[in-house]
C-alpha positions as CSV (number, residue, x, y, z in Angstrom):
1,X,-48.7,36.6,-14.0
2,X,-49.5,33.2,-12.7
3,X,-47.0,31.4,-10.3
4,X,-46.0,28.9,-13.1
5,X,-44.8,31.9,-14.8
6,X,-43.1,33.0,-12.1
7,X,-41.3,29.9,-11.0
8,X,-40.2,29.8,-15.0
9,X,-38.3,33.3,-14.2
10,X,-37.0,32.3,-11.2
11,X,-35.3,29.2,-12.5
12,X,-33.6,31.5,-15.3
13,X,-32.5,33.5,-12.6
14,X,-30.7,30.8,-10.3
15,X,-29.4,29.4,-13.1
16,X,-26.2,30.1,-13.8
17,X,-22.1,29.4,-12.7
18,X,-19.6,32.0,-11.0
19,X,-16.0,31.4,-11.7
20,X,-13.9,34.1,-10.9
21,X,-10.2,33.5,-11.4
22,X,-9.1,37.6,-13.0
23,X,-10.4,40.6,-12.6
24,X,-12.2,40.5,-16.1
25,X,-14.0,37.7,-14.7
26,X,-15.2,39.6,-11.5
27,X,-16.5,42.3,-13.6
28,X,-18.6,40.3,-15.5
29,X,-19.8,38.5,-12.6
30,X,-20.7,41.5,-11.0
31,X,-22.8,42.6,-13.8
32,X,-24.8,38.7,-14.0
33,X,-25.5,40.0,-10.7
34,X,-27.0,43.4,-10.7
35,X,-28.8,41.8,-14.3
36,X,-30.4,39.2,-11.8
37,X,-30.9,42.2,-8.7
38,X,-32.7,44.2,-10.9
39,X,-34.4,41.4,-12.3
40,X,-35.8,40.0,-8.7
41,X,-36.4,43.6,-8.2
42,X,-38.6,43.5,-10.5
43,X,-40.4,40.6,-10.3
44,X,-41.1,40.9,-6.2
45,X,-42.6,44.5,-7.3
46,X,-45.0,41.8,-9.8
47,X,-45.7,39.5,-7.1
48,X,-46.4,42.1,-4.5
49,X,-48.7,43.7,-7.3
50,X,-50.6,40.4,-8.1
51,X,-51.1,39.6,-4.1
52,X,-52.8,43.0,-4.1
53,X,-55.2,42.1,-6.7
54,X,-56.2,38.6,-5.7
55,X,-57.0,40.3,-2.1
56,X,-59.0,43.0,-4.1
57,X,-60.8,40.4,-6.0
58,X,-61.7,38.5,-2.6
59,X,-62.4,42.0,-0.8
60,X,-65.3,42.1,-4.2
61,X,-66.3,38.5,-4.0
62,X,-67.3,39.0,-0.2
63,X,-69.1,42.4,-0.2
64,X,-70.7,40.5,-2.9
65,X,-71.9,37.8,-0.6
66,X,-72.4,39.7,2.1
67,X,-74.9,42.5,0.1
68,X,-76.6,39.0,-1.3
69,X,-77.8,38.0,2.3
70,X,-78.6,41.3,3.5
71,X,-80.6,42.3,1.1
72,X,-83.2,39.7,1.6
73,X,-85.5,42.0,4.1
74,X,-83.0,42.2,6.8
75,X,-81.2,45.4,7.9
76,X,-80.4,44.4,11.2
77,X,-77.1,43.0,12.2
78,X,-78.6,40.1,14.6
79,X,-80.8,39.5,11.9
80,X,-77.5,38.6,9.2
81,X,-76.1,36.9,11.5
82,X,-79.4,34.7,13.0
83,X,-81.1,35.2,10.4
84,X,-82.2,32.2,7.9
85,X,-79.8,32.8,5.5
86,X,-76.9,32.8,8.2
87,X,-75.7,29.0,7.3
88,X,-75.3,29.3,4.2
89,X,-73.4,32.9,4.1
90,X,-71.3,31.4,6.8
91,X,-70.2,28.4,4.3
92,X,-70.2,30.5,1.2
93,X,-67.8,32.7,3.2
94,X,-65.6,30.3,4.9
95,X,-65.4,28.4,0.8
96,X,-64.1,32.1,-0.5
97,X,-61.5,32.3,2.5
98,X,-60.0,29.2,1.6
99,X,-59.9,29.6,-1.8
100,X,-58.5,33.1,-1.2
101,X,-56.0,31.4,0.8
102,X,-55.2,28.6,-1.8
103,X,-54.3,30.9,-4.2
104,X,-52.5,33.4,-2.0
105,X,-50.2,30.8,-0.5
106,X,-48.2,30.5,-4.2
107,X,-47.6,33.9,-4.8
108,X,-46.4,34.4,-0.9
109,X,-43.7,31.1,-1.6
110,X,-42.5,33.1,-4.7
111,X,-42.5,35.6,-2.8
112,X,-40.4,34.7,-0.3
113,X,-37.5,32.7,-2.5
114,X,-37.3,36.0,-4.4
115,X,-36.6,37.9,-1.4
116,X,-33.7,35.0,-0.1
117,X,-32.6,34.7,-3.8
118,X,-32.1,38.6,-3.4
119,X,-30.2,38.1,-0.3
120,X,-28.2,35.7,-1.5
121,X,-27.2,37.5,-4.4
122,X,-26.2,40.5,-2.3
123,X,-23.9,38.1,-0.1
124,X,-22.2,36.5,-3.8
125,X,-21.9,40.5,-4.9
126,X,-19.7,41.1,-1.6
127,X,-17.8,38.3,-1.9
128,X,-17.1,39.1,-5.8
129,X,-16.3,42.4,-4.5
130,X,-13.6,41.3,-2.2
131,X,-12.1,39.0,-4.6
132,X,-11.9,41.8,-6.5
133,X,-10.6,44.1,-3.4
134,X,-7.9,41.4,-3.2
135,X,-6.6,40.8,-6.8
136,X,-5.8,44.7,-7.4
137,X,-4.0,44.6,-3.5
138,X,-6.9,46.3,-1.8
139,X,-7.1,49.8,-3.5
């Protein structure tokens, strides 16, 4: 998934009003909330999955670049790296790692408000619970 498609999901998720004034009302509060758990569950297991790949992809795109300089006549290591080509594999490595890192930094945000949005939701779930704890006279 792309991040837009992500942010989409997580503004569904926070989206949404607790009032709890009976029991019937903690109930179904409770289960918005393990809907929207499992939910974030789910979609940090996505995230985690499309980090993955974009690293894999960048992992390709430099062996790539790399196998292009040293296969011009080279086999040497001082050669690659003093060698003539040496400039520009520096450059069209250092362009990759920031692009890498562009699109990494996204995915690592969602990444991140899913995992408080989880917390949060784990804090709201306690709080729900003690209502709850409260209104039957803490069986």
């Amino acid at each position: 998934m792309k991040p837009n498609d992500y942010e989409k999901e997580l503004d569904k998720i926070t989206d949404f009003d607790i009032e709890v004034v009976s029991i019937a009302d903690c109930r179904r509060a409770m289960s918005q909330l393990n809907e929207r758990q499992e939910i974030l569950n789910k979609l940090i297991f996505s995230v985690k999955k499309d980090i993955k790949s974009v690293e894999s992809r960048y992992l390709k795109k430099r062996a790539v670049i790399r196998e292009k300089y040293n296969s011009r006549g080279s086999s040497g290591i001082i050669d690659s790296l003093k060698g003539p080509f040496a400039q520009t594999r520096v450059k069209e490595m250092k362009k990759l790692e920031k692009e890498r890192i562009k699109s990494l930094e996204s995915y690592y945000e969602i990444k991140y408000v899913s995992e408080d949005l989880l917390v949060q939701i784990e804090d709201v779930q306690d709080q729900v619970k003690s209502m709850m704890r409260e209104m039957l006279g803490n069986f």
